[in-house]
N, C-alpha and C positions, 0 to 999 in steps of 0.2 A: 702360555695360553693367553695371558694377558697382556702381552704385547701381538700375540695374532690377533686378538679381540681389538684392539686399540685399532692397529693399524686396517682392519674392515670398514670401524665407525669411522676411519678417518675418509677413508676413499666414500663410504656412503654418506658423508658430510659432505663433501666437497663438491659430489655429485648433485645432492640436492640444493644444493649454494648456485651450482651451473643453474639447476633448472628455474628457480625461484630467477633468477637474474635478468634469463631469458623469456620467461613467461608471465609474469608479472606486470600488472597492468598500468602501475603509475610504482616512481620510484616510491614513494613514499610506504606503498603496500610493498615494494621488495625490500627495503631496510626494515619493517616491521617484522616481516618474515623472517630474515635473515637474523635480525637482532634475537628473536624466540627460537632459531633453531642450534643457534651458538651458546645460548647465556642455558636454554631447557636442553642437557645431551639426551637422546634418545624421545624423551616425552616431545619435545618441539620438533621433531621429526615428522612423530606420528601424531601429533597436532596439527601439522600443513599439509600432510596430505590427506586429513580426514574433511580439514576445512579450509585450504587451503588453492588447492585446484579449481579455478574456473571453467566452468563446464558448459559458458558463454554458444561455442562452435563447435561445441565435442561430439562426442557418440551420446553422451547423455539423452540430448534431446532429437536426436537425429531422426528419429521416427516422427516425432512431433512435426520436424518443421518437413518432411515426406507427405505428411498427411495435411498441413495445412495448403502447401504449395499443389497438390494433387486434388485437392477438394473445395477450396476457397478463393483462386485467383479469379472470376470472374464477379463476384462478390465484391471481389477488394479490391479492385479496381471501378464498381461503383460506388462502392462506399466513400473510396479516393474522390471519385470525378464530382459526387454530392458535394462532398465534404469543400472544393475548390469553391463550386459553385453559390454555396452554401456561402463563404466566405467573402465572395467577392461582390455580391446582392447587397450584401450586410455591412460592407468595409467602411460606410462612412459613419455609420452605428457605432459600430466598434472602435472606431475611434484610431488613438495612437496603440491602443490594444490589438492590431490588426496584424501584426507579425507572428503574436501568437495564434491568435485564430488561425492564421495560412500555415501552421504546422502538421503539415498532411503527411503520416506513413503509414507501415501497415497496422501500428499500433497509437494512429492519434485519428479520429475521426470528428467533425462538427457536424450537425445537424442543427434547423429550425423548428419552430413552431411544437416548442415543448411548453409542457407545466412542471415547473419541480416543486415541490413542496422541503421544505428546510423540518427536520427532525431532530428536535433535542433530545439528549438521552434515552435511553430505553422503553423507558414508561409510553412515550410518544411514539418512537419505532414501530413497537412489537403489534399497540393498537392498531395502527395502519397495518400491517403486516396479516396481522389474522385476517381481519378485514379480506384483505386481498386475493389471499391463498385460499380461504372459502367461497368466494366470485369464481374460480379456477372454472371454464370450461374445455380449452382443449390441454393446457400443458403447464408444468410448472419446471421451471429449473433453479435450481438451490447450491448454491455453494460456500461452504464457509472453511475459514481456516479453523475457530475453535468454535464446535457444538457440543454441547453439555447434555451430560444425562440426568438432568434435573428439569421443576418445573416448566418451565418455557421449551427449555429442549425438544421434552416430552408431551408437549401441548401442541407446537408444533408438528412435532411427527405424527402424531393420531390425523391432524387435519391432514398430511401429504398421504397418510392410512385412505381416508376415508374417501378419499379423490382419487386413491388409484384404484380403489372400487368402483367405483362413479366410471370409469374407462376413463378418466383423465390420465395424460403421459406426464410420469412424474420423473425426474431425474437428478440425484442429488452427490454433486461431489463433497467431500471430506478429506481434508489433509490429516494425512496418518500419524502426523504426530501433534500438530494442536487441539487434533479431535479423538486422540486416541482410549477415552475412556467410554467413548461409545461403539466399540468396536464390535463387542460381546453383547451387546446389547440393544439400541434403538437402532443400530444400522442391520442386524439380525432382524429385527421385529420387522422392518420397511421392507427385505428384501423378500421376506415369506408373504407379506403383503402383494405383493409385485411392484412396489416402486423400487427403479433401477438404483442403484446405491457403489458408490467406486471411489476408494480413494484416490487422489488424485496423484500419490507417486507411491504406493507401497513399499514400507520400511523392513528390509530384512538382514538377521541380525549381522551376515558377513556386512552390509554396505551402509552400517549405520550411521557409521557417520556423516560420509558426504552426503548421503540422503536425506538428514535431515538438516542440512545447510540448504538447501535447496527447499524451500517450504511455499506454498501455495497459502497466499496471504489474503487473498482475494476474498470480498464480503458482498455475493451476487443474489437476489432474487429475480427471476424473471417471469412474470403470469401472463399467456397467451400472447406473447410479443409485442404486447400494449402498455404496460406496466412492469417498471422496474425498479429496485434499491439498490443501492448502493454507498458504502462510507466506514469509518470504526469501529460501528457496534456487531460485537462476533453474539453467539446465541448462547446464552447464559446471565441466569437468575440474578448475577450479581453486577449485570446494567440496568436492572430495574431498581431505582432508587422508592423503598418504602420499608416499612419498619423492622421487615426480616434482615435487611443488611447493612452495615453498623457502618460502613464506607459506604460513601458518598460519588458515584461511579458521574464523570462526566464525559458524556462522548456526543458526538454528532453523524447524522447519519441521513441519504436523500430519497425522496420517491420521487419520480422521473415518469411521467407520461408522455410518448409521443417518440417520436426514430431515432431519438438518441438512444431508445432500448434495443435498437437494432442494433447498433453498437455492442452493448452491452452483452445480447444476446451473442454476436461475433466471437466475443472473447470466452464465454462461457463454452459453444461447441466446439473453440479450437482445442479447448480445454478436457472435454468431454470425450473426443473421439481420441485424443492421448491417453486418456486413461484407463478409457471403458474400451479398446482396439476397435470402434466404429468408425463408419464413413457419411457421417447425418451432414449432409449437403444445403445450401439455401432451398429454399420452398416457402410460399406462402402461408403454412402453417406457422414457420418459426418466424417469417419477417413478412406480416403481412404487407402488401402493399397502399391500402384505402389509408387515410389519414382524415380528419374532420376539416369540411369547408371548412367551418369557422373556429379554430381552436381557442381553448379559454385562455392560449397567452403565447405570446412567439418568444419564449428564452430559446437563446442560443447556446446547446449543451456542445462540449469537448470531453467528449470518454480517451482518454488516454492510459495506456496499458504498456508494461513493460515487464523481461524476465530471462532469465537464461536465454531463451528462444529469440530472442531480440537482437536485432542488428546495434542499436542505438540505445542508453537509459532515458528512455523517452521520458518518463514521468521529472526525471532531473531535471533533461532538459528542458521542458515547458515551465517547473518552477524556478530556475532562473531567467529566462526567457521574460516570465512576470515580473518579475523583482528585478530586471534592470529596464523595464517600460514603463514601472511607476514611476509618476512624479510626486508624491505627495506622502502617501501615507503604507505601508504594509502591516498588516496584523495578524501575527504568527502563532499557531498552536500546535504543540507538539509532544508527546511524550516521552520520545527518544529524539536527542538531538546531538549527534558527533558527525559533525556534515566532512565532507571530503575538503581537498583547500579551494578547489572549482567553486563551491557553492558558499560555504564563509568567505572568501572573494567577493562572492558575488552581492552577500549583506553588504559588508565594509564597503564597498563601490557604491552602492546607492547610499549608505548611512552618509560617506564623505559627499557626496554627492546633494545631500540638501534634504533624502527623503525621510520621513520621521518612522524610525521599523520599530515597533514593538513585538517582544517574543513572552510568549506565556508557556512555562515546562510546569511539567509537575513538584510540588516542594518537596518530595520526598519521593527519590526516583525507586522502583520495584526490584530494581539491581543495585546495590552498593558498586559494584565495578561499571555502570554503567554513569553512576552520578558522575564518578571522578574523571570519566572521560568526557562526560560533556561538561565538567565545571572546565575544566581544562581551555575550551574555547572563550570563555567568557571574558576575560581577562579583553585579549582585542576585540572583540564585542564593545565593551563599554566603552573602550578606549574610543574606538570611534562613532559614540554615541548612539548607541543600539539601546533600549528599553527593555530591562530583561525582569519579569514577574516570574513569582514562584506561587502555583495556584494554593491553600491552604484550606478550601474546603473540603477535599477529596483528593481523588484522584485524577486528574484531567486526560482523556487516553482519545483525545480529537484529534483529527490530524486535516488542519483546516488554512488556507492562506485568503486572504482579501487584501486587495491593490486598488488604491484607491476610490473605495467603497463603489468601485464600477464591473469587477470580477471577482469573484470568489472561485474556490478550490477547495472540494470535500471527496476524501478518500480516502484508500488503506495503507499508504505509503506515511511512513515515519519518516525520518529527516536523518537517515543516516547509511553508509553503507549498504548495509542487507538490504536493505526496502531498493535501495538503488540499484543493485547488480546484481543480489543474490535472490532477494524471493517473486516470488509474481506477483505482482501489483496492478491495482488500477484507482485511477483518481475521475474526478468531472469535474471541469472547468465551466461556470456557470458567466456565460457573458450577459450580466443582468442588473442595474442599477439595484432594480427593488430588493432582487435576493442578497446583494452584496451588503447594502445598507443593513439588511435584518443582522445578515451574518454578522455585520460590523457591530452592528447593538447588543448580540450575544456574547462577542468578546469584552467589549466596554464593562459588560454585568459580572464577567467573570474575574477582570482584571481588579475590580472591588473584592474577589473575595483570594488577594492575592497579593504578595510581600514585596516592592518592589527593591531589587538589589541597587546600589550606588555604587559608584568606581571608589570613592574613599572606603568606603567600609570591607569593600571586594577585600582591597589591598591589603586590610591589618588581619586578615586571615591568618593563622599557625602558620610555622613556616612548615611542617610535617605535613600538614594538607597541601602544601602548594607544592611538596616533594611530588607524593603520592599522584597527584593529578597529574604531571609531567611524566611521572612514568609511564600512567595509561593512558597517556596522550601519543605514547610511543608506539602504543596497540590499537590506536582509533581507527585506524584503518580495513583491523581486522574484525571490526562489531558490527 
């Protein structure tokens, strides 16, 4: 019996060796795989295929991009032709920045003649935010990857309550597993309300795994096509830094006036009509056309979006894209950081290159397997003179880039993997002296309250830790 057993696992080993071999996106992810399905018998199996499978081109999303191609190409092809245009008015503005600006797909769009407002932490968010969501006349649309059923959660909801009384269209996606404790509860209470409520991929228990490798990462508000947010802060009590919570929560987050929320708005319906089986088309309701003669500031936004459904890792691409057009300075925050070799390339190129990178992580990462794979990078980091801070007030959970104190970069995309290929994402590219420089004074403020590593001291680390992080540097591909 145990040689019939033996020699099945053998052929179903072998077979999944084929397939890892053949469908694997970069060598480095098929020897991670390969290395977890050989050294784990049976559990590394059924670990690569629960997270394992990119579902990039698949059947996964195959209805999504049916209904986005069937419902949005006339859209997205002005969104396109703005977005050109938009760029090439502006190209001497923009400077040597201009390469990125002209990165036009289905999932990178510029507009002018925005106001964004820069949001520290939650305290500043949420204010803006209620603000906003009580202005609501004709629509609100809401998505988050984690909403909480606690105070703000539930402050929240009563206001999206009270507005779908009002005859405002309220519409609010939730990811089924970062938002899963409101399942039974505030998403109940909004649908008996009448605002529309859908997670955005429903988790069931046969397909749980690769279900929730696939997660819907995205931090969207959108109020009657005029006003949008976007950035880190997901919806719970404990980004609001005040005396109820003993952690010190640091994140950043933006409000966005003016057609880059048309953007925005874009990715929310392609999003919507995937989830909720609708076909909500352009119209005037969702993307007004009027814009104010005189705006109160012409920033140049870039909503950039990317996800299974994507031809391209758009959000990668556009932050290396920045990081090899600075010349001077980049300021990095992030709280997951196990970059692929494309993008740690793409630091070490600019660091040898002359440019001065600093990176701010958190001092204590939320994952113990997570620390050790990104200490794991660090080592050529320093080497070639990268600034790497570890924040020690808090928790720093921003996911923020500034190049040259001339662009900045505030979104939901982390600096690793998942955020790259596996969840949906979206960033904004603020082509903005004013905004970049603030941005750059709140990193400056933060890197005071944070420990900076040196290459000597790296070095005389345990040799048992410098084991350990090589191991999980062997798995960096798969986090």
């Amino acid at each position: 019996m145990s040689v019939v057993f033996l020699t099945l696992y053998l052929i179903v080993l072998l077979a999944v060796c084929y397939r890892i071999l053949f469908y694997a996106d970069t060598p480095s992810k098929a020897l991670a795989y390969l290395f977890l399905v050989v050294i784990f018998p049976v559990a590394g199996i059924i670990l690569y295929f629960s997270i394992g499978l990119n579902y990039r081109k698949r059947k996964l999303y195959k209805k999504k991009l049916e209904i986005d191609k069937e419902i949005f190409p006339k859209l997205t092809e002005k969104l396109i032709s703005r977005s050109t245009d938009v760029s090439s008015r502006h190209k001497k503005s923009i400077g040597y920045f201009y390469p990125l600006a002209n990165f036009h797909s289905h999932q990178g769009f510029l507009s002018d003649n925005n106001t964004v407002q820069l949001l520290i932490n939650g305290e500043e968010k949420f204010a803006e935010v209620l603000k906003s969501l009580k202005s609501a006349k004709q629509h609100i649309h809401i998505q988050y990857y984690i909403y909480e059923n606690d105070e703000i959660g539930n402050k929240i909801a009563q206001i999206l309550i009270d507005k779908a009384k009002e005859g405002v269209e309220v519409r609010f996606i939730y990811d089924d597993f970062g938002s899963k404790n409101i399942r039974n509860n505030i998403v109940k209470k909004l649908k008996e309300s009448g605002v529309e409520a859908r997670p955005f991929y429903k988790i069931n228990l046969i397909l749980l795994a690769n279900r929730i490798n696939y997660r819907n990462h995205r931090k969207i508000i959108i109020i009657d096509g005029t006003e949008g947010y976007v950035g880190g802060i997901n919806v719970a009590d404990k980004y609001i830094n005040n005396k109820k919570n003993k952690l010190f929560w640091r994140d950043t987050h933006l409000k966005i006036t003016g057609p880059a929320v048309f953007n925005l708005q874009f990715v929310f319906l392609t999003d919507w009509n995937f989830c909720a089986n609708q076909n909500i088309a352009f119209s005037r309701t969702y993307f007004p056309i009027s814009t104010p003669e005189k705006p109160s500031s012409n920033q140049l936004v870039q909503i950039v979006s990317s996800g299974p459904d994507s031809d391209y890792q758009n959000i990668k691409y556009t932050l290396i894209q920045a990081i090899l057009l600075a010349k001077d300075e980049i300021c990095i925050t992030t709280p997951y950081f196990i970059p692929d070799k494309s993008f740690s390339d793409a630091i070490i190129i600019a660091a040898l290159s002359g440019v001065k990178i600093k990176l701010l992580i958190p001092g204590v990462s939320d994952s113990w397997t997570v620390n050790l794979a990104s200490h794991s990078f660090f080592q050529d980091l320093l080497n070639a003179g990268v600034e790497i801070y570890k924040y020690q007030k808090g928790f720093v959970h921003a996911k923020t880039m500034v190049c040259d104190k001339k662009i900045m970069v505030v979104g939901t995309a982390n600096l690793d993997n998942r955020s790259f290929d596996l969840n949906f994402e979206i960033n904004a590219v603020v082509f903005d002296e004013k905004a970049a420089q603030k941005l750059a004074e709140v990193f400056y403020e933060d890197i005071q309250n944070a420990t900076p590593l040196t290459l000597e001291i790296w070095k005389k680390r345990p040799f048992y830790i410098r084991f350990f992080e090589r191991v999980f540097h062997l798995f960096s591909p798969l986090m």
